[in-house]
Every structure is written in C-alpha cells, then in structure tokens.
VOPAGU-2260 file (C-alpha; in pm, 1 decimal, decimal comma):
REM VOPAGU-2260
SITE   aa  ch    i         X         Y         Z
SITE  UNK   A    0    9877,2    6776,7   14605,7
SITE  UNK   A    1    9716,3    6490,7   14742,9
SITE  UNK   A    2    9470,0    6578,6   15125,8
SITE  UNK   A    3    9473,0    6349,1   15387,3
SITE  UNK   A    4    9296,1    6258,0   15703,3
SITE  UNK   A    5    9399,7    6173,2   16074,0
SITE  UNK   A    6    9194,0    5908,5   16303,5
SITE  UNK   A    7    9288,9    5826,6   16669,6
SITE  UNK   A    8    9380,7    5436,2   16629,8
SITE  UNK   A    9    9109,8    5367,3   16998,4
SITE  UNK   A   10    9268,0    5074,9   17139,7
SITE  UNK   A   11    9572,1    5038,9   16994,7
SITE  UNK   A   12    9870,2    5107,3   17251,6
SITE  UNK   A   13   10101,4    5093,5   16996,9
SITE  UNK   A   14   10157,6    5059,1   16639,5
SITE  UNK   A   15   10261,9    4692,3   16650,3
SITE  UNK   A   16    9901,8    4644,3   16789,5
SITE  UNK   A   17    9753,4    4840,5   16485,4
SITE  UNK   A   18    9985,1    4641,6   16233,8
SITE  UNK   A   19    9840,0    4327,3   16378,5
SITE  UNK   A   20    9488,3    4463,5   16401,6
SITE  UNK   A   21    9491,2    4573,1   16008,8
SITE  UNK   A   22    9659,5    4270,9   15936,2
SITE  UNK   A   23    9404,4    4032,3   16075,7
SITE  UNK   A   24    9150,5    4260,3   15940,9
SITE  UNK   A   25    9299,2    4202,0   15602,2
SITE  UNK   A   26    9277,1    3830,5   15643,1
SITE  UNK   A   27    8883,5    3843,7   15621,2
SITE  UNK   A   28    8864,5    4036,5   15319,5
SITE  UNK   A   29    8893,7    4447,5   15239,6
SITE  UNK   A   30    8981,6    4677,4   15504,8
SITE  UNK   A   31    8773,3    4924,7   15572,4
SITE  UNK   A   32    8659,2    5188,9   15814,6
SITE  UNK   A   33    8286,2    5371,5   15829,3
SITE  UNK   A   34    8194,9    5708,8   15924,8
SITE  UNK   A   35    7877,3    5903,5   15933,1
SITE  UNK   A   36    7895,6    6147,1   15631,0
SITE  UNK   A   37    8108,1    6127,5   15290,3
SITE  UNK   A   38    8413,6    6373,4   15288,3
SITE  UNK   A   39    8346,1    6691,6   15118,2
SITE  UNK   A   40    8706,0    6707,6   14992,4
SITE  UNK   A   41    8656,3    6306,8   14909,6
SITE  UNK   A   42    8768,5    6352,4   14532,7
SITE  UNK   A   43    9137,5    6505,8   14666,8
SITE  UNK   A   44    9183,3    6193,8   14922,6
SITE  UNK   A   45    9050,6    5881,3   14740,5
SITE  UNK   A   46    9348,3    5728,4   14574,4
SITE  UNK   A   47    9623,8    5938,2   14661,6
SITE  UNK   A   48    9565,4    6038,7   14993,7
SITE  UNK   A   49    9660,0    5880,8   15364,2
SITE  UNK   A   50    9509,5    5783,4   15678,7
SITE  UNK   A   51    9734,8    5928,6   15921,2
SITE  UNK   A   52    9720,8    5734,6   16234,7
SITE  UNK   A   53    9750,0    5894,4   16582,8
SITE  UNK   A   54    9844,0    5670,5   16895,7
SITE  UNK   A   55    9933,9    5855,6   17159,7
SITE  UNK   A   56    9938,5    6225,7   17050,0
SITE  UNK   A   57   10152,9    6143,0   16796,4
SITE  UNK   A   58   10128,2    6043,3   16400,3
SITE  UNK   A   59   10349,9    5745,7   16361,5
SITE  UNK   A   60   10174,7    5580,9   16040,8
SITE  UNK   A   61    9973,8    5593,5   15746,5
SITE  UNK   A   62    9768,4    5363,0   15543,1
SITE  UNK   A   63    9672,7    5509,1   15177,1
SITE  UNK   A   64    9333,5    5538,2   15117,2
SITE  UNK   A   65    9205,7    5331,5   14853,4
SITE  UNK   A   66    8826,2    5418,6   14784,2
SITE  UNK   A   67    8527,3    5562,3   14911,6
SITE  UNK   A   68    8193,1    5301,3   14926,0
SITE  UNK   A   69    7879,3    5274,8   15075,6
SITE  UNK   A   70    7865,8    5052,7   15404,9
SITE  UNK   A   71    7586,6    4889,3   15621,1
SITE  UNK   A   72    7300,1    5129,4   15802,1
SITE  UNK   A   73    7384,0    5461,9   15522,3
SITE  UNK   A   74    7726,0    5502,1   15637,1
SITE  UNK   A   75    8039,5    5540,5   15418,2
SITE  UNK   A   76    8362,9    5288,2   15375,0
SITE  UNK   A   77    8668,7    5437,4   15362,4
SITE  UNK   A   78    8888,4    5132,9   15218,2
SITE  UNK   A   79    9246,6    5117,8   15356,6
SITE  UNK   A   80    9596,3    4963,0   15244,3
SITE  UNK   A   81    9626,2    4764,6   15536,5
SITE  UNK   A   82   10011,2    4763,1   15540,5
SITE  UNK   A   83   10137,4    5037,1   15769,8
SITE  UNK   A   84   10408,1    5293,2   15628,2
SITE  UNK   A   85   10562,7    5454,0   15953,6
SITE  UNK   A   86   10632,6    5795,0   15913,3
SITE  UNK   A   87   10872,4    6056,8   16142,5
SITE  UNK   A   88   10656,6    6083,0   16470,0
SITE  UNK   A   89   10461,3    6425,0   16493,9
SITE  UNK   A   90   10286,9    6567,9   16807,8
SITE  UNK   A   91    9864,4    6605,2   16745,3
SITE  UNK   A   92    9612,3    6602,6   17022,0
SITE  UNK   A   93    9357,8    6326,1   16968,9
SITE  UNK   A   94    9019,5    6394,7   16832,1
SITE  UNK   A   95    8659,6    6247,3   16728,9
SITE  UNK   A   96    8669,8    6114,4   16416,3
SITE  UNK   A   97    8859,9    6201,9   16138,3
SITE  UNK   A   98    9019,4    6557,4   16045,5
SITE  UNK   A   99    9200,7    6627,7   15699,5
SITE  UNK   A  100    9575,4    6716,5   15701,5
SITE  UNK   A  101    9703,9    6898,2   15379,6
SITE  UNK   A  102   10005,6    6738,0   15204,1
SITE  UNK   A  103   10259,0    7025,9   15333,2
SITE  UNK   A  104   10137,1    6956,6   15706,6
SITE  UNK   A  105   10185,1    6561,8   15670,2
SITE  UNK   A  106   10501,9    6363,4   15851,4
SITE  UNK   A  107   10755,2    6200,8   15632,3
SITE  UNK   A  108   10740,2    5812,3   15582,7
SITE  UNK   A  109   11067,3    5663,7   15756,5
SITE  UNK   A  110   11334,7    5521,5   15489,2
SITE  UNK   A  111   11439,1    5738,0   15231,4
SITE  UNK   A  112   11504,5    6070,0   15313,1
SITE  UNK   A  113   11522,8    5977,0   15711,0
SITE  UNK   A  114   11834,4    5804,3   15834,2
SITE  UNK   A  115   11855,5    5438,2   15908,8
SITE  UNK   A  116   11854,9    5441,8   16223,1
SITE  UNK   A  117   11520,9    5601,2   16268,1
SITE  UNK   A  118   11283,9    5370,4   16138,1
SITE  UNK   A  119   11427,3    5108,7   16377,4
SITE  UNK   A  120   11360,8    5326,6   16674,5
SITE  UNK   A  121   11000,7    5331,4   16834,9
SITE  UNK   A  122   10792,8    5597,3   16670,4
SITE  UNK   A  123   10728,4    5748,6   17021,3
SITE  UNK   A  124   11081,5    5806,9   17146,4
SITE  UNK   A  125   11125,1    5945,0   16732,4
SITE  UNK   A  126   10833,6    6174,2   16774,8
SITE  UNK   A  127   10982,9    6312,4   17120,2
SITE  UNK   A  128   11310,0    6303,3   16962,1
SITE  UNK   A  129   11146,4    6538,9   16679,1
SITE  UNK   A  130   10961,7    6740,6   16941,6
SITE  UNK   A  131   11288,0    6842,5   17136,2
SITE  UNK   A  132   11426,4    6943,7   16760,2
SITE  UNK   A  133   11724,0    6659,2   16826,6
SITE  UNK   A  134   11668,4    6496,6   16477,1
C-alpha cells in the first residue's frame, strides 16, 4: 500500500488558487517542492504515493508524487503531478511541513465511487457535509 504525505497549501484560499498556482508553476518547467531532510519512508511514497493538500483544515486534493531529487542549498525536491485530483473533503488541523498519511487514512478522489454531484460542489461545504456524516 502506497504512504502519503499532507502539506498546508500557505497562501492558497482555495483550491482554484492552488490549481492555478501548480499550473503556472508547470508552465516553467517541473514542479517541485523542497524540504529540509529526505523522507525516511521515501521508497513507499516516490511513485505511488500523494501529496495531500490541506486548505483550510481540510484535505480537498492530491497531486502524486513523482520523484525524490536533490535541490539548491542541500535540500530535497519532491517532484509533483501538477494536475490536482480533488478528493472527498476531510477535517486535519494544519501543520509545519509535511506529515505522512497511510493509504487506509487517505480521502477518496471525487468521481468514481462518489456521486456526481459531489465533485461539482466546493470541497469545503463537501468536507463539512462529510463532517456532519450527511454524505
């Protein structure tokens, strides 16, 4: 089972922002974010594992992690899809950095399994939705 990690998206209000963010990102070549120290666990996230983004206090999307590099100043890339997959909005406080989240903890993506409706609804008023056990 694939391990994943959470980040607080700081300064994104909302996930359109993010989407646009990653997207312009994208335009100027890989998408990648840096942190201090390698994963431990790297080997279970690169390649099959998430980013699980938290705006918030809630996780409304994920971007699969790609790879693992080296980045400017000794610090480590972690390259990102930067398409957005929205998943079923879950309540997390924020946090520093990044935190893992084992496969059996991690949302749903929205589509599939979820009804329609859902993934046209705004991942907040889904995650309260999910919070007050309506859906």
């Amino acid at each position: 089972m694939p391990l994943h990690l959470t980040k607080v998206a700081f300064g994104a209000a909302s996930v359109d922002l993010l989407a646009e963010r990653l997207q312009a990102r994208a335009a100027a070549g890989p998408v990648f974010l840096t942190t201090r120290y390698l994963p431990k666990r790297h080997e279970e996230v690169a390649g099959q594992g998430s980013l699980f983004w938290i705006i918030k206090h809630q996780l409304v999307a994920r971007s699969p992690i790609l790879s693992f590099g080296d980045a400017e100043g000794g610090r480590v890339a972690i390259h990102i899809d930067p398409d957005l997959r929205l998943v079923l909005a879950q309540p997390r406080r924020a946090h520093q950095g990044w935190r893992y989240l084992e496969a059996g903890d991690a949302p749903v993506d929205l589509g599939g399994d979820v009804a329609d409706g859902l993934a046209a609804m705004p991942p907040l008023l889904v995650g309260k939705l999910n919070e007050l056990g309506l859906i």
